[in-house]
N, C-alpha and C positions, 0 to 999 in steps of 0.2 A: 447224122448223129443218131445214136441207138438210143431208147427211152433210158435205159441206166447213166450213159453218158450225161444225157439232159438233166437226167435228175439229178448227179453228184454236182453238175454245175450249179444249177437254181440252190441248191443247196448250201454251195459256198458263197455263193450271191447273197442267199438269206444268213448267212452268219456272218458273211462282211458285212451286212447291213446291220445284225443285231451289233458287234462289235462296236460300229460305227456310232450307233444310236448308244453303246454305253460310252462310250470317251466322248461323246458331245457333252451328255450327262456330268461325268465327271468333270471336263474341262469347265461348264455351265457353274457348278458347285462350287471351283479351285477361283473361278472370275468373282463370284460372290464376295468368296473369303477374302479375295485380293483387294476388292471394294473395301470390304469391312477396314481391314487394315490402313488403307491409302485415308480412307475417312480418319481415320483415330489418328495417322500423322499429319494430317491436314488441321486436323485442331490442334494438335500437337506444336507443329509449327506455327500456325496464328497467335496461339497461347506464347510460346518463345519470342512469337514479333511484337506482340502485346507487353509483354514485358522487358523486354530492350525499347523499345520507347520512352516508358514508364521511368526505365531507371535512365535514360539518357536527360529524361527531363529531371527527373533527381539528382542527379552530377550537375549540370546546367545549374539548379539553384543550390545546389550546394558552392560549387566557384563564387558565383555573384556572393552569396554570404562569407564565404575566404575572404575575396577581394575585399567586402564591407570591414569584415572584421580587422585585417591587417589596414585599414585607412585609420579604423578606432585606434589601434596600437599603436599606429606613427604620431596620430592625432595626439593619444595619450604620454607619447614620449617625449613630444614635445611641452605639453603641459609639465611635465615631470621635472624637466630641464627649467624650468622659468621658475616653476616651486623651488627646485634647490638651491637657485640662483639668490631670490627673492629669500630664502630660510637663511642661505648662508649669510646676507646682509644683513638677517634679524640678529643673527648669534655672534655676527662681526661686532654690529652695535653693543650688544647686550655686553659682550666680552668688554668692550671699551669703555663703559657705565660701569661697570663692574669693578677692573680693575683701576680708575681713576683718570681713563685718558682722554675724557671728554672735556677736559680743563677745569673740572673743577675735582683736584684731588681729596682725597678724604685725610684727613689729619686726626 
């Protein structure tokens, strides 16, 4: 091999090497950014787990208070039913005293 020959090789050697050394670079840089990013979706998602929790326990007492409150409403329907029951016997009376039919008629 003649000194020109040697030299164009070392030569391609030395800029495959420079070559090399800049796409490590680059690639080093593009891995940072990929960090960066993977980071900011990584809280991104915990912050999303964090809150689906959050609201599943939300829903959770939300039901339990449905369920309370629909017992109130049965509870209160039933009160309601005894009141009109108990009203209508007041106004059955009253009607009865009123019109004379509790035996002693008015004259």
């Amino acid at each position: 091999m003649d000194d020109a020959k040697l030299e164009r090789t070392i030569e391609f050697i030395l800029n495959n090497q420079a070559q090399f050394t800049v796409d490590i670079q680059k690639l080093q840089e593009s891995q940072k950014e990929g960090e960066k990013r993977v980071n900011v979706l990584e809280r991104a998602c915990l912050n999303l787990y964090n809150t689906s929790v959050e609201q599943n326990e939300a829903i959770a007492e939300q039901t339990k208070n449905i369920s309370q409150l629909s017992a109130d409403v049965r509870e209160l329907r039933e009160g309601q039913k005894e009141t009109d029951e108990r009203l209508n016997t007041v106004i059955l009376m009253a009607e009865k005293f009123f019109s004379g039919e509790n035996g002693n008629s008015k004259k």
